[in-house]
N, C-alpha and C positions, 0 to 999 in steps of 0.2 A: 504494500500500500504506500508505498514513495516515502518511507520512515516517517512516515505521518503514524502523529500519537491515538491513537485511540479509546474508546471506552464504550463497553455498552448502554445500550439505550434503560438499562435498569440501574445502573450503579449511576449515570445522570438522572434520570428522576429522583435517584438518595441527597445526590448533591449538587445540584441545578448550579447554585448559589454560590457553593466552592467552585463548580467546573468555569463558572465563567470566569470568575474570578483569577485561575489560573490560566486561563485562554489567553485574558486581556495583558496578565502580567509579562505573561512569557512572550505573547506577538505571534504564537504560532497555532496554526490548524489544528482541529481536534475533530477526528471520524467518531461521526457515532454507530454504533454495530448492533444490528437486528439480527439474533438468528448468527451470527459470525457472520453476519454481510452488510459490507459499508450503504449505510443509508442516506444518511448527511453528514455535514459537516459544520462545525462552530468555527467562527473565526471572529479576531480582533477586526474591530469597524476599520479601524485603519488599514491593517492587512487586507480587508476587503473593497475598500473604497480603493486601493493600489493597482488589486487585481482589475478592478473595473475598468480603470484608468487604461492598465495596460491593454483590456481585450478593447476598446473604443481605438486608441491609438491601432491596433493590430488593422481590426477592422477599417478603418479610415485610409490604412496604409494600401492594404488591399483594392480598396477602392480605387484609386490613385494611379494604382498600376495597371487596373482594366481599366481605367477613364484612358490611359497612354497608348493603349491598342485600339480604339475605337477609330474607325475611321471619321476626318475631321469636312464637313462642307463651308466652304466660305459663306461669310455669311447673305454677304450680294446674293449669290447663290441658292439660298435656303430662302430668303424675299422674295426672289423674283419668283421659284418654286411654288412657295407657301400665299403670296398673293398676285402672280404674275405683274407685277410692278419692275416696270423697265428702267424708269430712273430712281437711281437710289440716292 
């Protein structure tokens, strides 16, 4: 599980209160485990708000580089097209 700490979903409802509390001190992820299967995860708002940031940036960048491949029409072009207007 990517040495990500874990706990089950039982011994968290013992200690809600402790588990975030160490979530937030420490900075790092906490799996909660159903069954011995990762269900979710706790994380510090700041750890999360990072992560966010990152997949925005990821996503944006992506964008960016298919916006690069796109074939481009002038814009004369795409007027005179879009409203057959001769003089621009």
């Amino acid at each position: 599980m990517n040495g990500t700490a874990t706990i089950s979903i039982s011994k968290l409802r013992e200690n809600a209160a402790k588990v975030i509390d160490e979530v937030t001190r420490k900075g790092e992820p906490l799996t909660i485990l159903s069954r011995s299967e990762p269900k979710a995860v706790i994380a510090d708002y700041e750890y999360f708000k990072a992560l966010e940031e990152a997949v925005f940036d990821l996503t944006d960048t992506q964008e960016v580089e298919r916006a690069k491949k796109e074939s481009r029409t002038p814009l004369s072009s795409y007027i005179k097209k879009r409203w057959g207007t001769e003089n621009i």
